[in-house]
C-alpha positions as CSV (number, residue, x, y, z in Angstrom):
1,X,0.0,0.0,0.0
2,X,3.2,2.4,-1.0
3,X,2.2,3.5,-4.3
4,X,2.5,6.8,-3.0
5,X,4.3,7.0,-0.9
6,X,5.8,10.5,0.1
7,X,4.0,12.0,-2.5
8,X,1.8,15.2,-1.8
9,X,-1.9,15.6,-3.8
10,X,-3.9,18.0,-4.4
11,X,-8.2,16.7,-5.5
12,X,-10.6,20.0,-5.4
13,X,-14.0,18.8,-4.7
14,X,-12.3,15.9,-2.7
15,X,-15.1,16.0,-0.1
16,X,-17.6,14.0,-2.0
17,X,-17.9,11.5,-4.7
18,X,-15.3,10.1,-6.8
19,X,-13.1,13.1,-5.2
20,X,-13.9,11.6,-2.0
21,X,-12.9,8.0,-3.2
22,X,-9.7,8.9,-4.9
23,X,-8.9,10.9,-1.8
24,X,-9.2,8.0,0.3
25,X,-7.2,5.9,-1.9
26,X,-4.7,7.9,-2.3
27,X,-4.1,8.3,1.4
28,X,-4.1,4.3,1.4
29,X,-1.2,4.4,-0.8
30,X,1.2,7.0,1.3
31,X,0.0,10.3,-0.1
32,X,-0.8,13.3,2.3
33,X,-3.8,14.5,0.4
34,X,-5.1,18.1,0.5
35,X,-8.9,18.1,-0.5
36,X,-10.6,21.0,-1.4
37,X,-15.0,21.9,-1.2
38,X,-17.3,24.8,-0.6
39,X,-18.8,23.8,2.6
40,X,-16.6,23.5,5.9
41,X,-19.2,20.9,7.6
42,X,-18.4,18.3,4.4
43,X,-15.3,19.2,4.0
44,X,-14.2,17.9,7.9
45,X,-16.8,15.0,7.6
46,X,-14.6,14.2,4.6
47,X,-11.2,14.7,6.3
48,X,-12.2,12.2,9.3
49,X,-13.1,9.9,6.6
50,X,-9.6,9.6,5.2
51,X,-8.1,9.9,7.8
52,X,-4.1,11.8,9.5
53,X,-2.7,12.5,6.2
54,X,-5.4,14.6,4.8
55,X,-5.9,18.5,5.2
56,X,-9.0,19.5,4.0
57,X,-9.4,23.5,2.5
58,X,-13.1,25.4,2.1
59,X,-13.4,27.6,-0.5
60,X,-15.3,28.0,-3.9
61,X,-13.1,27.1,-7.1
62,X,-15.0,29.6,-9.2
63,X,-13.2,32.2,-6.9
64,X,-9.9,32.5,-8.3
65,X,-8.7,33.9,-5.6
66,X,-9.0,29.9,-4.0
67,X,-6.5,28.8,-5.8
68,X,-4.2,31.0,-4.4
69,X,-5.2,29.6,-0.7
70,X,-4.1,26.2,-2.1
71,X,-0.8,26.9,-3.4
72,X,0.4,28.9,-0.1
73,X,-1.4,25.6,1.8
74,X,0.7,23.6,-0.5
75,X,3.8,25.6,-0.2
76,X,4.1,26.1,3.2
77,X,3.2,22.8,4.4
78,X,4.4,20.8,2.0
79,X,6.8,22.8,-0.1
80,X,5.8,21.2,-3.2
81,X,3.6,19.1,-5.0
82,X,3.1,15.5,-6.5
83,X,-0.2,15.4,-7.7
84,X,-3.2,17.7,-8.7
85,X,-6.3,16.7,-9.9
86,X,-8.8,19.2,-10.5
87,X,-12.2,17.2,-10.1
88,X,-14.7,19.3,-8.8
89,X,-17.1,20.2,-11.4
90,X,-20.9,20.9,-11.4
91,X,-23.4,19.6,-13.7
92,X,-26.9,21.1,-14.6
93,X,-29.4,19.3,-17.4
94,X,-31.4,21.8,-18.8
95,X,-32.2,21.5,-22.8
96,X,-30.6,24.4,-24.8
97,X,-33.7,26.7,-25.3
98,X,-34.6,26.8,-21.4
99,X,-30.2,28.0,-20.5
100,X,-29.6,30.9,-18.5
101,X,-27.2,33.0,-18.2
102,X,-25.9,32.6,-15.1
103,X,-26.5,28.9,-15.8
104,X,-24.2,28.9,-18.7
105,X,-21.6,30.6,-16.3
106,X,-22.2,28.7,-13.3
107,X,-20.6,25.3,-15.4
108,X,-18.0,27.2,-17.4
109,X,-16.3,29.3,-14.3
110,X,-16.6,25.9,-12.0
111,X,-15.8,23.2,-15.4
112,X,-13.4,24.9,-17.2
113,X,-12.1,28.5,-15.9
114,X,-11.4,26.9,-12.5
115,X,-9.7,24.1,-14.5
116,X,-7.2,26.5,-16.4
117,X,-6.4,28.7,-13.4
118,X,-5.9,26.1,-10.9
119,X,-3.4,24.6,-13.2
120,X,-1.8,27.6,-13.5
121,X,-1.6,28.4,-9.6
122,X,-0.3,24.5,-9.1
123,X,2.1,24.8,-11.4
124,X,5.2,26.2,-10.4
125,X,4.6,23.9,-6.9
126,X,4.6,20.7,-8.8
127,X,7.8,18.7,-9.0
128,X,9.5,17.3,-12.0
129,X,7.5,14.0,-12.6
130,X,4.2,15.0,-11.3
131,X,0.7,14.3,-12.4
132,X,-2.2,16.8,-13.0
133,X,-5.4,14.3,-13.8
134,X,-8.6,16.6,-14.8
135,X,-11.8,15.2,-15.1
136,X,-14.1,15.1,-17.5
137,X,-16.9,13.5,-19.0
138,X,-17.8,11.1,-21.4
139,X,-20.3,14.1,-22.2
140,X,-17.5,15.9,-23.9
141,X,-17.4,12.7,-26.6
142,X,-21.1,11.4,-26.7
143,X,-24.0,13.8,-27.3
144,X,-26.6,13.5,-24.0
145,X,-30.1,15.2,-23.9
146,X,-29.9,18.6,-21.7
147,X,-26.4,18.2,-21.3
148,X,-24.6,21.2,-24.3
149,X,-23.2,23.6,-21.8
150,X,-22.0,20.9,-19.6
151,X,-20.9,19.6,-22.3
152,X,-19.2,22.3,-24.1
153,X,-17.5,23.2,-20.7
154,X,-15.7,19.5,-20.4
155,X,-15.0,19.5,-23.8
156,X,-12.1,22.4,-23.2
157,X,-10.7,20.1,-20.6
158,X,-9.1,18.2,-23.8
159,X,-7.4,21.1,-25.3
160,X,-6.1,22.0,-22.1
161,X,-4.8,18.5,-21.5
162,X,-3.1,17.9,-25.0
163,X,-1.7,22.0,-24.8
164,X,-0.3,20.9,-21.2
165,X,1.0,18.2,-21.9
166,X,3.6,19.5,-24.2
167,X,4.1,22.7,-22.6
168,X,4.9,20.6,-19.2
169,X,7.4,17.9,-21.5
170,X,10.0,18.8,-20.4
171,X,9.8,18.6,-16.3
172,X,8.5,14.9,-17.2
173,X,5.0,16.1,-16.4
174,X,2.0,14.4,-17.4
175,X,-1.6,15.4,-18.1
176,X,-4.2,13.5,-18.8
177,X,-8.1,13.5,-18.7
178,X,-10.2,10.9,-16.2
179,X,-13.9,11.0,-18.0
180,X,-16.2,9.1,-16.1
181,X,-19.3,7.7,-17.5
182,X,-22.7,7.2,-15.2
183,X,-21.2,6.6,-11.6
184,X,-23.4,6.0,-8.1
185,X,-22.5,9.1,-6.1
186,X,-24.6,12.3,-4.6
187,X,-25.0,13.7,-7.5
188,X,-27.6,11.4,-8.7
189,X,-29.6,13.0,-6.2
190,X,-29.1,16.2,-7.2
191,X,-30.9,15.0,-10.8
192,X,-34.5,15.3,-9.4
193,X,-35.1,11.0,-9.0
194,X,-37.5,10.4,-6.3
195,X,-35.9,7.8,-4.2
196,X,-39.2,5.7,-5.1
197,X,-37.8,5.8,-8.7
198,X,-34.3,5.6,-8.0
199,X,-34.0,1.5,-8.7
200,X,-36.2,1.6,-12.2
201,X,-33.8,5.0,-13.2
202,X,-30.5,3.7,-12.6
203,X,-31.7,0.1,-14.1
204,X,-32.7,2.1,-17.3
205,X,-29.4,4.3,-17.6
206,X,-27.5,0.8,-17.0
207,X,-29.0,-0.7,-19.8
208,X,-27.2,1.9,-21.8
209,X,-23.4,0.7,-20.9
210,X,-22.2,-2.8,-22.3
211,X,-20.6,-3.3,-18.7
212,X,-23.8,-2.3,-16.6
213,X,-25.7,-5.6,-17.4
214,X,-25.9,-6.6,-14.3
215,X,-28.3,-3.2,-13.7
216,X,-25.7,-1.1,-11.9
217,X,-23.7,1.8,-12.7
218,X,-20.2,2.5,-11.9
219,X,-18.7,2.6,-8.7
220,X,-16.7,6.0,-7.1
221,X,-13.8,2.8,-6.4
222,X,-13.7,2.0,-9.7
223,X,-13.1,5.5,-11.1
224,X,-10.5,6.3,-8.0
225,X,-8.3,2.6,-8.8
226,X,-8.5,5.1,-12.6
227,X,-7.3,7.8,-11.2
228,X,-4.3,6.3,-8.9
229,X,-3.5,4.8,-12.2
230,X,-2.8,8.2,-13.8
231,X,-1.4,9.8,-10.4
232,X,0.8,6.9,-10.1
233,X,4.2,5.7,-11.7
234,X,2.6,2.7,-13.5
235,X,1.3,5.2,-16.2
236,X,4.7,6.8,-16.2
237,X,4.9,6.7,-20.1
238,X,1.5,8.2,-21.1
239,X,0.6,11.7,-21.2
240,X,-2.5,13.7,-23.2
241,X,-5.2,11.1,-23.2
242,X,-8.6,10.7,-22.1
243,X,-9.1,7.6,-19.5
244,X,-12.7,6.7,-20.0
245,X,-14.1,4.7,-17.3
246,X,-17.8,4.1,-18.7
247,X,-18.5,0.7,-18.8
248,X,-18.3,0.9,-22.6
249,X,-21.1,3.6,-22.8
250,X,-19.5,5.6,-25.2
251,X,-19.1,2.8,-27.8
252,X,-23.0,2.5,-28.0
């Protein structure tokens, strides 16, 4: 349980969800994990969760100004920096005609703008080897009723990951994407599914991935073991790709 051992991560929206799971894991493995959310209660909850070698930080990743928090966190606890993956994201369905404004802006400062500037804050602190792992969706590849600004704002994620990944060659740092098909965390809630429908919804979405025969979706675990995969040394040779972890949806 030494994958990482020594090394120092950064996961915003690490109090919840596959954040949450890849935050635990990586503390498993020897990381000291900073974790990053918008409300303090969660945030701790989280932190007792995974236990002495996280530090968790509140703040709001639409507010540049956050980022800045995390890198003097970062460099004065830690002095540097292993790992940063920039997962916190927020997802609203709502069919083109019926977008708002602040909608649209809501998912591109939180998807994307926090993406690009969190990046930038992290990386002078990262070390020569290190690992930035942003995720996405597989709504950036396959089209999904309600889901174009969501979308549109994963979609940049790629150009910033292929851009980065050059830019960074040289330091022997790699960027790749995590894009995560239907997985079985809170944010299911957050869709509207009465918990009397929950069972026949998820059984219905399931029957849309080659892997969710059995009537499931995927699994936080299964998308953190993805991630550890990127953060880790055993990926050590690949940089500027797009990890999906669907189940196969996005061949259908």
């Amino acid at each position: 349980m030494d994958t990482l051992i020594d090394k120092v991560a950064v996961i915003t929206g690490g109090n919840s969800g596959i954040g949450l799971a890849s935050a635990k894991l990586f503390a498993r493995e020897g990381a000291s994990v900073i974790i990053t959310g918008r409300r303090a209660e969660v945030v701790d909850a989280a932190v007792a969760q995974i236990g002495p070698r996280a530090v968790g930080l509140v703040g709001d990743v639409a507010d540049l100004s956050h980022h800045d928090a995390v890198a003097e966190l970062v460099r004065s606890r830690f002095g540097g920096l292993d790992i940063y993956m920039a997962n916190a994201g927020v997802n609203t369905i709502t069919r083109s005609p019926d977008v708002s404004e602040a909608e649209y802006d809501a998912q591109f400062a939180i998807n994307t703008r926090a993406v690009f500037f969190g990046v930038q804050k992290m990386q002078p602190l990262l070390r020569d080897g290190g690992s930035v792992i942003l995720t996405s969706s597989i709504a950036s590849d396959k089209a999904l009723d309600g889901h174009a600004v969501y979308a549109g704002s994963k979609a940049a994620l790629g150009g910033f990951a292929r851009g980065w990944a050059l830019e960074f060659k040289t330091r022997g740092i790699r960027v790749n994407i995590l894009s995560p098909g239907p997985t079985d965390t809170a944010i299911l809630d957050k869709l509207g599914v009465p918990p009397s429908e929950r069972e026949a919804f998820e059984t219905a979405v399931a029957a849309g991935i080659p892997l969710g025969r059995l009537g499931r979706l995927g699994r936080p675990d299964e998308l953190a073991q993805a991630a550890l995969f990127l953060a880790s040394d055993a990926s050590s040779f690949i940089t500027g790709v797009n990890l999906k972890v669907d189940g196969g949806m996005t061949l259908l």
